[in-house]
N, C-alpha and C positions, 0 to 999 in steps of 0.2 A: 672246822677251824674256829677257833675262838679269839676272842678279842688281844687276848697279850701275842698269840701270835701272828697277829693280825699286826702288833706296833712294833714285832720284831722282824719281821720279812717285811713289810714297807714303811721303814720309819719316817719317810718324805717323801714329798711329791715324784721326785726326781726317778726315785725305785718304783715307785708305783707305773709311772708312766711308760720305766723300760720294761717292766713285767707288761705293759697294755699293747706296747709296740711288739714283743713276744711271740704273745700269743695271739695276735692277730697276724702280723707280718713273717710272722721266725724270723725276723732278724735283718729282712733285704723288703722296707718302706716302698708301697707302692703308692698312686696317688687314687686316692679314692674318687675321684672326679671322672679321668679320661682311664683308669686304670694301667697306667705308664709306670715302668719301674725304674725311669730315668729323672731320678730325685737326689736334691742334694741337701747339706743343711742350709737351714731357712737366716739369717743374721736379721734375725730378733730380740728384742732386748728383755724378752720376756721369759728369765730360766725357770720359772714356774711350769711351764708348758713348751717345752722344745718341738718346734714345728720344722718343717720340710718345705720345700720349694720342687716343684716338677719342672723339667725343663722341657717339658713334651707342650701342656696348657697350662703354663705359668703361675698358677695357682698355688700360695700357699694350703699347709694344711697341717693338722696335729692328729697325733694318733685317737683323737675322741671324734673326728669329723667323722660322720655321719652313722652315729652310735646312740643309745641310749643315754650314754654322758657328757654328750655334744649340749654345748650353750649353757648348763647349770650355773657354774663359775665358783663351783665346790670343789677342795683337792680331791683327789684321786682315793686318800687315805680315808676321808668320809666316808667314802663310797663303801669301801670293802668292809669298813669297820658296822655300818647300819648292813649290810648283805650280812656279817657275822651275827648281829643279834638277833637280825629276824629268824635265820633259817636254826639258830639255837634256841629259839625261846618257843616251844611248844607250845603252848597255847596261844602262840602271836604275841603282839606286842602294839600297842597304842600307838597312834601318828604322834600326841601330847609326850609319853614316854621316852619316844626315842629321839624328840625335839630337848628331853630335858640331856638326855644321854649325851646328847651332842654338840652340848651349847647351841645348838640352833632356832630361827624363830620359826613359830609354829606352820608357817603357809609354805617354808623351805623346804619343811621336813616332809609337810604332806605329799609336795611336788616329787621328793626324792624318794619315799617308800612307793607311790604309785609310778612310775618308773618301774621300781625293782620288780611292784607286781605284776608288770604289765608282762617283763619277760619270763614271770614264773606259769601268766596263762597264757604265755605262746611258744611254753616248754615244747620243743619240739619232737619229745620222745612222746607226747600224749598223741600223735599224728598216726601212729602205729596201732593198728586195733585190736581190741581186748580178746583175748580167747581162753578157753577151757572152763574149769567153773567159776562162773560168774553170778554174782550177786547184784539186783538191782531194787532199789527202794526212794522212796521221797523222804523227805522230812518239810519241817516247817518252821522258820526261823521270825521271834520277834517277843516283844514283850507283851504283859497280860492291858489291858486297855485301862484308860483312868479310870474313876472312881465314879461313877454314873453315865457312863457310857454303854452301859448292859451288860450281861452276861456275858463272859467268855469262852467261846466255844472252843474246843481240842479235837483235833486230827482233821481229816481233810475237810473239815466245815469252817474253820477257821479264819479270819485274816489276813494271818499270817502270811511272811513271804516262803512261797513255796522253793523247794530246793530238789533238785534227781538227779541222783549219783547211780556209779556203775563202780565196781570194784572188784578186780581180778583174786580169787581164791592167792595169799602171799606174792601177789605181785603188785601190778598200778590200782591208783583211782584216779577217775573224774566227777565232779559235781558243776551245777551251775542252775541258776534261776530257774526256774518253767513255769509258765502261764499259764493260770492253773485250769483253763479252758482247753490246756495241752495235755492237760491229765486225764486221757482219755487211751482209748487200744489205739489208735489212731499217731496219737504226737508223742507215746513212750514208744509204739512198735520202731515210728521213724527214728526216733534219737537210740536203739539201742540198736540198732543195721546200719548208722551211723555209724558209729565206735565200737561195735561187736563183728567179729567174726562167724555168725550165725551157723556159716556148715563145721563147725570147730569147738561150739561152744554147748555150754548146758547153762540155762537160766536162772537161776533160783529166786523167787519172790515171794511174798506174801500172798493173800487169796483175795489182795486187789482187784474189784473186775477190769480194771483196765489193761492187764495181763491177761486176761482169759483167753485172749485169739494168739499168744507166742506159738504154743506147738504149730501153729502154721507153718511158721519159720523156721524154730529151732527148737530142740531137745528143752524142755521147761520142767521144773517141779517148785511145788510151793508150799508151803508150812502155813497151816490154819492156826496162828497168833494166838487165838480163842482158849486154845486145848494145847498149844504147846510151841516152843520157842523153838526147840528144832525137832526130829525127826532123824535120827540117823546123819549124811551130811546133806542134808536136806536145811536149811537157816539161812537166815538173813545177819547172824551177828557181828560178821566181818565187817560189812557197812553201818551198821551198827556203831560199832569202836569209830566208823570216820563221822559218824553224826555226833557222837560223842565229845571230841576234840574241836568239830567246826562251833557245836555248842558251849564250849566253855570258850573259845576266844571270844563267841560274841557277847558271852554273861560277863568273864572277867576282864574282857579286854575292850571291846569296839561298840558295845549297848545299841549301837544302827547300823543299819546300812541303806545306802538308798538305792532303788532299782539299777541307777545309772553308772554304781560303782560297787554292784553285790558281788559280781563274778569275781574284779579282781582279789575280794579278800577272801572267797570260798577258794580262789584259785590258789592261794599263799599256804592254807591250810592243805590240801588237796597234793602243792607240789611238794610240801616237807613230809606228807604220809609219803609220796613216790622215790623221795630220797632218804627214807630213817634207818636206811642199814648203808648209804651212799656217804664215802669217807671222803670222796671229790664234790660232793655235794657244792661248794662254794666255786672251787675251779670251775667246773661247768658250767653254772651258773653265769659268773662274769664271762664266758668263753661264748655263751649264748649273746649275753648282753653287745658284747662287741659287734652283732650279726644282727641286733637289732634297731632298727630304726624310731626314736623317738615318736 
């Protein structure tokens, strides 16, 4: 879904919010407090946000209480129209950019894209674990150092912030930070028996030794980098193509990230590889949001 028709299906508040009431309620408003269905309308003067009155715990409410877009005090039509550019802008998009997008001031905008990431890393179709052929690799995310700060070293000797993803042959991925004292047979075996279906799946990695104990677990083959990229389908280049994408948002779009806030923008990256053939992409999205708690 993109932007115009984003301003054509909710030109105001008013439709945004019965599309919130929707697809949260189908239509029969319950109270999100005592979960009562004996609700009336609320006689407030505020037609911005048409609230409800429970007649069970007295309590007003609006269909944003206790949601991702509870307390903001941003219309509705913000919301969907920043959910439209981020999940359309491929290589992401700037907090600065999309504050310019939206007339809004920069500390708004931050507040409201981290939200939006927050429900793209607690998408809940990543809950379901990876199986068949599966590809697993690190990459290492950051810029080269100033200019008398020494050599710059490449590949796992690095820096850098470390990143290990897992990615389904045409189907999911996940990525996210790892300590790089995790980079060991030990804290990749765990994170991929984590998220892997091990009696279902086949490995495929590079000739990392921290791979070397998989056949333990599960079916493993691995491509020696050295002498050649793949081997029959023996490769690592499907994860590949998602280190690809995670890196150009951070060259062209985000230049940092800090430890405290890596995940949720690997995560942005990560859930639009998971929805790039997904034509609900956006519906879901907000359908999740409503389910999620601030």
């Amino acid at each position: 879904m993109n932007i115009v028709e984003i301003m054509n299906r909710w030109p105001n508040q008013e439709a945004a919010i019965s599309h919130l009431e929707r697809i949260r309620w189908g239509g029969d408003p319950v109270c999100p407090y005592c979960k009562s269905d004996k609700v009336c309308v609320h006689a407030s003067k505020d037609k911005a946000l048409p609230r409800w009155q429970c007649e069970s715990c007295h309590r007003a409410f609006s269909a944003t209480v206790g949601t991702i877009f509870h307390h903001t005090h941003l219309p509705l039509q913000t919301w969907f129209l920043a959910i439209a550019i981020m999940l359309n802008a491929k290589k992401n998009v700037s907090n600065l950019q999309l504050a310019r997008d939206l007339n809004l001031p920069y500390k708004t905008a931050w507040s409201l894209v981290l939200r939006i990431r927050t429900a793209m890393l607690t998408d809940p179709k990543q809950k379901r674990l990876f199986h068949g052929i599966v590809e697993m690799d690190e990459t290492y995310i950051g810029g080269k150092p100033r200019k008398g700060n020494g050599k710059h070293k490449r590949g796992r000797g690095t820096d850098k912030m470390a990143v290990v993803g897992i990615v389904e042959r045409n189907g999911r991925a996940r990525a996210e930070v790892f300590n790089k004292v995790a980079l060991s047979l030990k804290g990749l075996s765990t994170y991929y028996k984590t998220h892997v279906d091990s009696n279902s799946s086949i490995a495929m990695t590079d000739e990392y030794t921290g791979y070397d104990g998989f056949k333990k677990f599960t079916q493993h083959a691995a491509v020696n980098h050295q002498t050649a990229y793949a081997v029959g389908d023996v490769h690592t280049n499907t994860i590949e193509g998602l280190w690809a994408l995670l890196k150009r948002a951070w060259y062209g779009q985000h230049h940092h990230y800090s430890e405290k806030w890596a995940n949720h923008y690997i995560s942005e990256t990560a859930y639009k590889y998971n929805n790039r053939d997904n034509k609900n992409a956006f519906g879901e999205l907000v359908l999740h949001m409503v389910g999620v708690t601030a």
